[in-house]
C-alpha positions, 0 to 999 in steps of 0.5 A: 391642251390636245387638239383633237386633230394629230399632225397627220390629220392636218396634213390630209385636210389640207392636201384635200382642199388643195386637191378641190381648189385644184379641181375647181381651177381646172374646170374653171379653165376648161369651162372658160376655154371651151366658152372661148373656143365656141365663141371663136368658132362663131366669129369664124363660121360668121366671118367664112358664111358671109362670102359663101352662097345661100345654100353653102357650108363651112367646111375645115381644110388645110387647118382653115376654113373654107367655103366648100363651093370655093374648094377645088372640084377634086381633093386629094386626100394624102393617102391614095385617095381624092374626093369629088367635092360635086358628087361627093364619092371619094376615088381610088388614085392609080400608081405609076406603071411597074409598082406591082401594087393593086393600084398599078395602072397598068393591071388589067382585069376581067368583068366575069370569068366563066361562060355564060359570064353573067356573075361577077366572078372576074379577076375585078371582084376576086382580085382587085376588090377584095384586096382593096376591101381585106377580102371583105374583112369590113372588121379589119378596117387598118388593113383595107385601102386608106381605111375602107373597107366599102371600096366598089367598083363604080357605075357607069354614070359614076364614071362618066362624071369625072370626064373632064370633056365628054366625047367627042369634045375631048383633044387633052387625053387623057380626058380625066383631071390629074388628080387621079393620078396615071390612067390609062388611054389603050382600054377602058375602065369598067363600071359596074352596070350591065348589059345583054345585047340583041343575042343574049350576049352578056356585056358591061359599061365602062369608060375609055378615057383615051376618047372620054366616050362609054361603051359595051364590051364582052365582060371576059374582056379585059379592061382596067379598074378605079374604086369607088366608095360613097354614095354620091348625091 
């Protein structure tokens, strides 16, 4: 008697139903472990949320959860960057004097470069800035500082929320946690915030950290720069 079947038919029947029983193993799995992986993800969250405050989230860090009032004020991120758990912004960190990099702590920089100095055309913007934003290339984010390409330079109350003391409270100086890395003490940092005094004189803000005081000082001055990017809250 023939089958209706040849050897080869069989062989492609059977490879299929392998092929659907594998696949239905597989989605079993992947359902069952996914069931599981959310169930552990409760228990966890439960578990962390019972020691956190009312308004407080879980937040992942260092491969655990983790109240995020129980984390440090600053974080350092492993890339040159740390983040200000308070406000939220993530800071630029200063390299050590002589690296030559943007970073250099000892690189100087000017609000404005050309009378009456009133646009933001100094060495800050032109220089410091666009090397940390790719020249404001925000397509080429690899290429910008840790990957964003939204660096700017910061408030002046942005920068006066990482004193550690305000003046004139401030004896351990630098007044800035260590964290951020080398500051420097002989100048201030700018902010972006402006300022014309009584004579029309263009001033902007900024921040000596030797003091932990904020002040005014001509914008073709020179004076020091910390990134900044975020929001805050």
């Amino acid at each position: 008697m023939k089958s209706g079947m040849g050897s080869t038919g069989v062989m492609r029947v059977l490879a299929a139903s392998v092929l659907l029983a594998a696949a239905g193993g597989a989605a079993a799995q992947r359902l069952s472990l996914e069931g599981l992986q959310q169930q552990l993800n409760a228990k966890i969250a439960l578990s962390d949320l019972a020691g956190c405050a009312a308004n407080d989230v879980v937040v992942r860090m260092g491969g655990m959860w983790k109240c995020k009032s129980a984390l440090p004020r600053f974080v350092d991120n492993g890339n040159g960057t740390l983040t200000d758990n308070k406000t939220g912004l993530m800071w630029e960190k200063k390299s050590p004097a002589g690296t030559g990099d943007v970073h250099d702590v000892n690189k100087g920089y000017s609000w404005s470069a050309a009378p009456p100095y009133t646009d933001p055309t100094g060495s800050l913007y032109t220089s410091f800035l666009q090397a940390l934003n790719n020249n404001s290339t925000a397509d080429a984010a690899s290429t910008c500082f840790a990957n964003y390409c939204d660096w700017r330079i910061p408030t002046i109350a942005e920068l006066q929320s990482i004193l550690s003391v305000p003046w004139p409270n401030c004896t351990a100086r630098p007044c800035i946690d260590a964290a951020f890395g080398p500051t420097q003490t002989n100048n201030m940092y700018w902010a972006s915030t402006t300022q014309l005094n009584n004579s029309n004189v263009a001033f902007a803000w900024g921040v000596d950290f030797f003091r932990g005081q904020a002040a005014i000082n001509p914008r073709q001055f020179p004076g020091y720069a910390r990134a900044v990017r975020g929001s805050g809250s």
